[in-house]
C-alpha positions as CSV (number, residue, x, y, z in Angstrom):
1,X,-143.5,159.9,172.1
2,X,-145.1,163.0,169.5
3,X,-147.8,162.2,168.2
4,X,-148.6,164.1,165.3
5,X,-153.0,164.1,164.4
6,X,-153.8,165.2,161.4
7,X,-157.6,166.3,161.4
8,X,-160.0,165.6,158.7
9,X,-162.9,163.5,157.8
10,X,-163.3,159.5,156.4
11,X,-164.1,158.3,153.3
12,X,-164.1,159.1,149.8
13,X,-166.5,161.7,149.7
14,X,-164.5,164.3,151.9
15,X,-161.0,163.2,150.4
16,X,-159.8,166.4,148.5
17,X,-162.3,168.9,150.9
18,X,-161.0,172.0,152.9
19,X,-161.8,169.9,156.0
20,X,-158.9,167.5,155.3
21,X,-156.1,169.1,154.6
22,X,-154.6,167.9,158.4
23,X,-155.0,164.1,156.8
24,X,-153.1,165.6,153.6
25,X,-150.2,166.9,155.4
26,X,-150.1,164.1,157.5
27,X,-149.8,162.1,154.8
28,X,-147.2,163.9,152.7
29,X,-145.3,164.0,156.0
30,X,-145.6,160.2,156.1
31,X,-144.8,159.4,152.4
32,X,-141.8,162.2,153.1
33,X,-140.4,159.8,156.0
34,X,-140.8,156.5,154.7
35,X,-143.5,155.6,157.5
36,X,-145.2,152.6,157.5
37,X,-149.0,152.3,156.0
38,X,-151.3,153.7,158.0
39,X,-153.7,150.9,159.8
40,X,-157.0,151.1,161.5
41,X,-156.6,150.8,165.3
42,X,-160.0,150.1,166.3
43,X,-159.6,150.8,170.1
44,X,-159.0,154.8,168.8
45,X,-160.7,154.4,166.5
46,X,-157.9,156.6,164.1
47,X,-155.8,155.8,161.5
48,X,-152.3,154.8,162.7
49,X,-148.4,155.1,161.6
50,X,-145.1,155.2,164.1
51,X,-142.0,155.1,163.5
52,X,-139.1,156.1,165.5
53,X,-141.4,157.2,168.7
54,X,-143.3,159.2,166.4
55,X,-147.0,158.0,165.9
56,X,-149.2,159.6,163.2
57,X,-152.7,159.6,163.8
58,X,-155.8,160.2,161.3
59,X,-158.8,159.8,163.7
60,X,-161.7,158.3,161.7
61,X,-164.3,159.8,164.1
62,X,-165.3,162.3,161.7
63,X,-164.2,166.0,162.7
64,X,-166.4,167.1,165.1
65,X,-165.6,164.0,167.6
66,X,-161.8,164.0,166.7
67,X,-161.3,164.5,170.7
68,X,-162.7,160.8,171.4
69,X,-159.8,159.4,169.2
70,X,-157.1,161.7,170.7
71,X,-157.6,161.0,173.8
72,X,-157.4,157.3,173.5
73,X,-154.4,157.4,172.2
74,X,-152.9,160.0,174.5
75,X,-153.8,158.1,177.6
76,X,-152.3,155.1,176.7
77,X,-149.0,156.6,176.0
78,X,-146.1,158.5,177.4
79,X,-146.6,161.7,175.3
80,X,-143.9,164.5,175.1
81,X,-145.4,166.5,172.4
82,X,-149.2,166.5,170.9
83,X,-149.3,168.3,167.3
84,X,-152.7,168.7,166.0
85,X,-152.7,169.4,162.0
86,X,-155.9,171.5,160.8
87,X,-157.8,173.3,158.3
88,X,-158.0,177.3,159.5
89,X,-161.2,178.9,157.8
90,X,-159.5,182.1,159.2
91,X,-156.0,182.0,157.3
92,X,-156.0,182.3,153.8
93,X,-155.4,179.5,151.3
94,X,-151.6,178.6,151.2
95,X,-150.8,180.4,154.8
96,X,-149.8,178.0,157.2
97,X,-149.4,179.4,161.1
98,X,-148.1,177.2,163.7
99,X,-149.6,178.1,167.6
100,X,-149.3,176.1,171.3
101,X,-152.3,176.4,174.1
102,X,-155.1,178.9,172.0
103,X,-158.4,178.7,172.0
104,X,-160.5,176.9,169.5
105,X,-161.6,180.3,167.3
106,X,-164.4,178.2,166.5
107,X,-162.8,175.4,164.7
108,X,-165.2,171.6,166.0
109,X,-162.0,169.2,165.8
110,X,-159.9,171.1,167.8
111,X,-162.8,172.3,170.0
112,X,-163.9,168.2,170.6
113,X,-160.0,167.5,171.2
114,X,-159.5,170.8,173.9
115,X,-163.0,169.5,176.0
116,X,-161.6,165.6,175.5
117,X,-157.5,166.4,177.0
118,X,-157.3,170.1,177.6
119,X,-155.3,173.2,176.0
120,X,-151.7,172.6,177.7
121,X,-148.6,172.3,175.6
122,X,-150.8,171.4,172.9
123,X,-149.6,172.8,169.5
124,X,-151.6,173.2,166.3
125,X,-150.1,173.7,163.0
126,X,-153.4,175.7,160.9
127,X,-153.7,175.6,157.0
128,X,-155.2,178.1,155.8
129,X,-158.2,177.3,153.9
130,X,-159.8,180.8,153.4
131,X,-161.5,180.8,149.8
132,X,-161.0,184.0,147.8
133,X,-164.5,185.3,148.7
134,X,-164.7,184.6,153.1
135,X,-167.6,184.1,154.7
136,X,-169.4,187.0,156.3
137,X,-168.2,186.8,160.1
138,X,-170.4,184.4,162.5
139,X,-172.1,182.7,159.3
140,X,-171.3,178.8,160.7
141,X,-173.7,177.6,158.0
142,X,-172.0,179.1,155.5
143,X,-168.2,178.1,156.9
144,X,-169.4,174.7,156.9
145,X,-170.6,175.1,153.2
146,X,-166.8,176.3,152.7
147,X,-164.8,173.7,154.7
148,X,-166.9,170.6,153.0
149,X,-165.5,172.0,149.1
150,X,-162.8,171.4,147.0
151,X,-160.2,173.7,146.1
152,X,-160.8,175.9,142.6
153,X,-157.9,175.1,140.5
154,X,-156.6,178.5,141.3
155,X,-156.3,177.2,144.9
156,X,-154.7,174.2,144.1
157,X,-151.4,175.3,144.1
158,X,-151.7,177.3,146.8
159,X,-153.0,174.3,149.2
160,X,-150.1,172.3,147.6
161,X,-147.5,174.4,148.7
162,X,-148.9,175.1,151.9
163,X,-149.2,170.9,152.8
164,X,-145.7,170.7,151.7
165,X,-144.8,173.7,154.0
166,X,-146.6,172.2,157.1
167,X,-145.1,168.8,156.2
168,X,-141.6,170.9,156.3
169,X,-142.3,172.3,158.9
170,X,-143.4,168.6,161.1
171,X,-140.2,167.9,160.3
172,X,-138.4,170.8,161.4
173,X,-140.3,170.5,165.1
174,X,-139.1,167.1,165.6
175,X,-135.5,167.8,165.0
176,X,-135.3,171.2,166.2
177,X,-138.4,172.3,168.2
178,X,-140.8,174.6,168.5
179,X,-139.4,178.0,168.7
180,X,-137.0,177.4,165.7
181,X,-140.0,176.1,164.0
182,X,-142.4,178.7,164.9
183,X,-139.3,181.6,164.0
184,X,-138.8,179.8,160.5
185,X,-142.5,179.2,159.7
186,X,-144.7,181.8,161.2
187,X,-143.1,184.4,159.0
């Protein structure tokens, strides 16, 4: 089975945020496949879609404990590939970069999910949400000021493109793999 989490955080109030772009590809990726609705699994406590041994996963934890609803669902299963979807204060808005078995660089979802199941084979597919004016380096109060806001309209399109690239680029993995992905993408 891949599992495919997109990372982001419930409710309403973080919907269109930096933060949750992983849910948004996810998403798009979903719509783009004709999966199911997602459903609440409780025992994960995430989000949930499969479809053809492919199971999408929101985890409703709230970012910084994403690695409590990963690694429910990764022990219960017979995983061949773990993709984590995520925001990337570090890449600017519209990049996308795809990367197996790195470190953190700071980022709390993929930090909580790294301490919960480790770093081996998994792969991360980063969306750049760097805003036009980037934090100064090591200000955490002010990259959580960033990843909690919307996109300016000037972003918009930007972020669009770069969920429908990530969403391309899901697909891509599944049929082809990870080096032809990472070739095509990480131009």
């Amino acid at each position: 089975m891949i599992i495919v989490a997109g990372l982001g955080n419930p409710g309403k109030k973080f919907k269109d945020t930096r933060h949750n772009v992983g849910f948004m590809a996810v998403d798009l990726f979903a719509e783009n496949n004709n999966f199911p609705e997602f459903k609440l699994q409780k025992k994960s406590g995430a989000l949930v879609s499969e479809k053809d041994d492919i199971l999408l996963v929101k985890p409703q934890t709230f970012m910084n404990d994403s690695g409590k609803s990963v690694k429910s669902l990764t022990s219960n299963s017979e995983v061949s590939n773990l993709v984590i979807v995520h925001d990337d204060i570090d890449l600017p808005v519209g990049k996308i970069k795809i990367v197996k078995e790195r470190g953190s660089a700071g980022h709390k979802g993929v930090e909580s999910i790294i301490k919960s199941i480790g770093n081996d084979g998994l792969i991360r597919f980063r969306i750049g949400i760097e805003p036009d004016l980037p934090a100064q380096a090591g200000n955490s109060v002010e990259a959580m000021k960033i990843v909690l806001k919307n996109f300016s309209e000037a972003e918009k399109e930007k972020i669009d493109y770069a969920i429908k690239k990530a969403s391309d680029a899901l697909s891509l993995f599944i049929k082809e793999g990870l080096d032809k992905t990472m070739n095509e993408f990480n131009g």
